[in-house]
C-alpha positions in Angstrom: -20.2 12.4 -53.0 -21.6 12.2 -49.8 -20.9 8.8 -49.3 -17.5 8.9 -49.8 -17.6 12.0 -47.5 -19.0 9.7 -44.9 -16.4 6.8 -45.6 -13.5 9.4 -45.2 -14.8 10.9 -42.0 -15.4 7.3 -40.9 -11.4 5.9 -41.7 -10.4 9.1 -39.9 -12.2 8.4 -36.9 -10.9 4.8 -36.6 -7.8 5.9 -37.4 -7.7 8.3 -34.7 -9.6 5.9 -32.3 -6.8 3.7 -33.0 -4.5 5.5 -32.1 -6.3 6.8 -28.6 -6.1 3.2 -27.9 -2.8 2.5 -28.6 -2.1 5.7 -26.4 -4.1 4.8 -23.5 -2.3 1.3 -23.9 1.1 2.6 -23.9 0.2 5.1 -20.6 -1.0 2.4 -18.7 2.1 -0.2 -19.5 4.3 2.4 -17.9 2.2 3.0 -15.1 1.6 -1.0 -14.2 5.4 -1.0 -14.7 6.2 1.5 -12.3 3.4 -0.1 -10.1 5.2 -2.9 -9.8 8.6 -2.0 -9.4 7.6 0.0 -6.3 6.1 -2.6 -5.3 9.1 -5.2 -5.3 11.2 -2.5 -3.4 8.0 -2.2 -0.8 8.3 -5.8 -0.4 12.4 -6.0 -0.6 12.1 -3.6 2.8 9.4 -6.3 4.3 12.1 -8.8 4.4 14.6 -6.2 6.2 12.2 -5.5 8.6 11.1 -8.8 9.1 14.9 -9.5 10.2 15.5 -6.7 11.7 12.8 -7.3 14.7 14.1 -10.7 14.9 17.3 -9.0 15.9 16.2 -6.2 18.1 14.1 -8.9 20.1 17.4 -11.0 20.9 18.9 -7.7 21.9 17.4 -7.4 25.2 18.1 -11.0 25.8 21.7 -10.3 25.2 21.7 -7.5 27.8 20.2 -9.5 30.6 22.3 -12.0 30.1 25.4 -9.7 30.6 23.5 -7.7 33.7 25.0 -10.2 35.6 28.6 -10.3 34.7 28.6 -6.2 34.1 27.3 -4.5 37.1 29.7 -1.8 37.0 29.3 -0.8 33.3 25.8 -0.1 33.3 26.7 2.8 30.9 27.3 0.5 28.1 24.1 -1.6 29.1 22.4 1.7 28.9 23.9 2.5 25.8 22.8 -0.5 23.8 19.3 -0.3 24.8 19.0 3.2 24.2 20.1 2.2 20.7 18.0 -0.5 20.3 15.2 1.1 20.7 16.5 4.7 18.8 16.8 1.8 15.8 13.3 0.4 16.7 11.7 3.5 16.1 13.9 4.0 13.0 12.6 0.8 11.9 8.9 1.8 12.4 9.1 4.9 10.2 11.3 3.2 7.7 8.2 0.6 7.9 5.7 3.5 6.7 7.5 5.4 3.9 9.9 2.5 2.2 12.3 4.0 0.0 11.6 7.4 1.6 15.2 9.3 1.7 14.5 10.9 5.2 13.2 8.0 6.9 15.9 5.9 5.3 18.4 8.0 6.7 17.0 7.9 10.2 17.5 4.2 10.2 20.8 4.0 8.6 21.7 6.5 11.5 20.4 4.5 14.3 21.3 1.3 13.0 24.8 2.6 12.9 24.6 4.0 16.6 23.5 0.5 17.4 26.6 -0.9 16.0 28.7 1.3 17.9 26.5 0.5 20.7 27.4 -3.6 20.4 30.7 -3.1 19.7 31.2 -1.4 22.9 29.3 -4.1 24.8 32.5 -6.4 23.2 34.8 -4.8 24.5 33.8 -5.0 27.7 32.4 -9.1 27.1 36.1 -9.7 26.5 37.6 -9.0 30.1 34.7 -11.7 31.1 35.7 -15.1 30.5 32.8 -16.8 32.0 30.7 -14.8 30.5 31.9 -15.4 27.1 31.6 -18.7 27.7 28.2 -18.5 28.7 25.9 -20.7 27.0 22.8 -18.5 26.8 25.2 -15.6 25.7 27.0 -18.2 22.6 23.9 -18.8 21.7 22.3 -15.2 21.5 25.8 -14.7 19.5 24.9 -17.2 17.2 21.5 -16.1 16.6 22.4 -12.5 16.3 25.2 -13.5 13.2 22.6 -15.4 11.9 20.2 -12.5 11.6 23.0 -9.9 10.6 23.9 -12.0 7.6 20.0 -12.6 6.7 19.7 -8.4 7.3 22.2 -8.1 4.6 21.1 -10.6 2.1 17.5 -9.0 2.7 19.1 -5.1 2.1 21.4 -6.0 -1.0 17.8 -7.2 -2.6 16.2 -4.3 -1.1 18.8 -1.9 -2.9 18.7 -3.5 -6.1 14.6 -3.4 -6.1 14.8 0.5 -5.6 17.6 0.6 -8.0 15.6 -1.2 -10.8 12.9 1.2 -10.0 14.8 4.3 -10.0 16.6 3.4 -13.7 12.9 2.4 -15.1 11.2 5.7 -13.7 14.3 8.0 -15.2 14.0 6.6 -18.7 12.3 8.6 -21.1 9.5 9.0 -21.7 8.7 7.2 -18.4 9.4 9.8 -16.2 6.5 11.6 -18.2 4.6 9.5 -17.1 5.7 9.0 -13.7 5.8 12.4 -12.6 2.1 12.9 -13.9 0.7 9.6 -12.0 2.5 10.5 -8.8 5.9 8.7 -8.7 7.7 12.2 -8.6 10.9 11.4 -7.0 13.3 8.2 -6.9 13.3 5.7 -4.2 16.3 5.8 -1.6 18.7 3.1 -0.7 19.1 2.2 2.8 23.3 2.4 2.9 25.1 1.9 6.1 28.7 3.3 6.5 31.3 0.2 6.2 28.1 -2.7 5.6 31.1 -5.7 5.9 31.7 -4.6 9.5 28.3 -4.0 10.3 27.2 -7.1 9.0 30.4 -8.8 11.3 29.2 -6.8 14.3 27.6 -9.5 16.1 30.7 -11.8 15.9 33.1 -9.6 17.6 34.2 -11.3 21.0 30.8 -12.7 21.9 
């Protein structure tokens, strides 16, 4: 009697052991998921801001070079470099807190200022042939479309990293999880108003 006592207690422990396991197992699946999806997206924003210094450090270039040619619209000259470096520090906390919505905001916000910033400086590139046709300034043009087109490319896989991660941590019962292991809220995108003209910006007039 006692034996078989024993043997019962003994199946229901395994049993329940088992089962513990298969818990803990399941748990951390999700997490390592999640882990990893935040991850990609942490990396996604890497490549943007990778790009995107490459592109504020020709911008300077590209203001020097028109100094010359645009004495009397220092405004504008002002006005780009002011953006610049509002989309710098944009950059920087976008760079600390990837997928953050408030710092993604501030850069989608400057970034768009800086846009309005260059297309200003076209405007005023057009009434200057020779500067147009400057060589340092074609180049700079080239370099900057160049880096426009590599900033999209690098945001479209940014967006669909954070997307991935947003669908995967929504899911039930991953968001159990999630919300108990500290990935509370979803990631943001970093959407800029009209993305096919910004990503043209550079082109216009240079």
């Amino acid at each position: 009697m006692h034996i078989q006592t024993g043997t019962q207690f003994m199946i229901g422990f395994l049993v329940v052991l088992g089962l513990l396991v298969l818990v803990t197992f399941w748990l951390v699946s999700i997490y390592n998921q999640l882990v990893t999806l935040k991850g990609r997206y942490q990396n996604g924003f890497a490549q943007i801001e990778v790009q995107l210094k490459r592109r504020y450090d020709l911008i300077p270039n590209l203001v020097e070079t028109a100094k010359g040619y645009l004495q009397h619209e220092s405004k504008t000259l002002t006005a780009v470099t002011e953006a610049r470096n509002a989309a710098l520090a944009g950059l920087k906390a976008a760079t600390a807190a990837p997928g953050n919505s408030q710092a993604m905001q501030q850069l989608a916000a400057a970034e768009q200022q800086l846009h309005g910033a260059l297309q200003g400086l076209s405007v005023q590139i057009e009434a200057y042939p020779e500067l147009k046709a400057n060589e340092n300034m074609l180049q700079l043009s080239e370099e900057l479309t160049a880096t426009e087109n590599r900033v999209a490319f690098a945001r479209q896989g940014f967006n669909d990293s954070v997307t991935a991660y947003n669908i995967y941590r929504n899911q039930f019962p991953n968001t159990l999880v999630a919300n108990r292991f500290g990935h509370t809220t979803d990631a943001s995108l970093l959407e800029i108003e009209n993305p096919q003209e910004y990503r043209q910006a550079p082109k216009v007039s240079f």
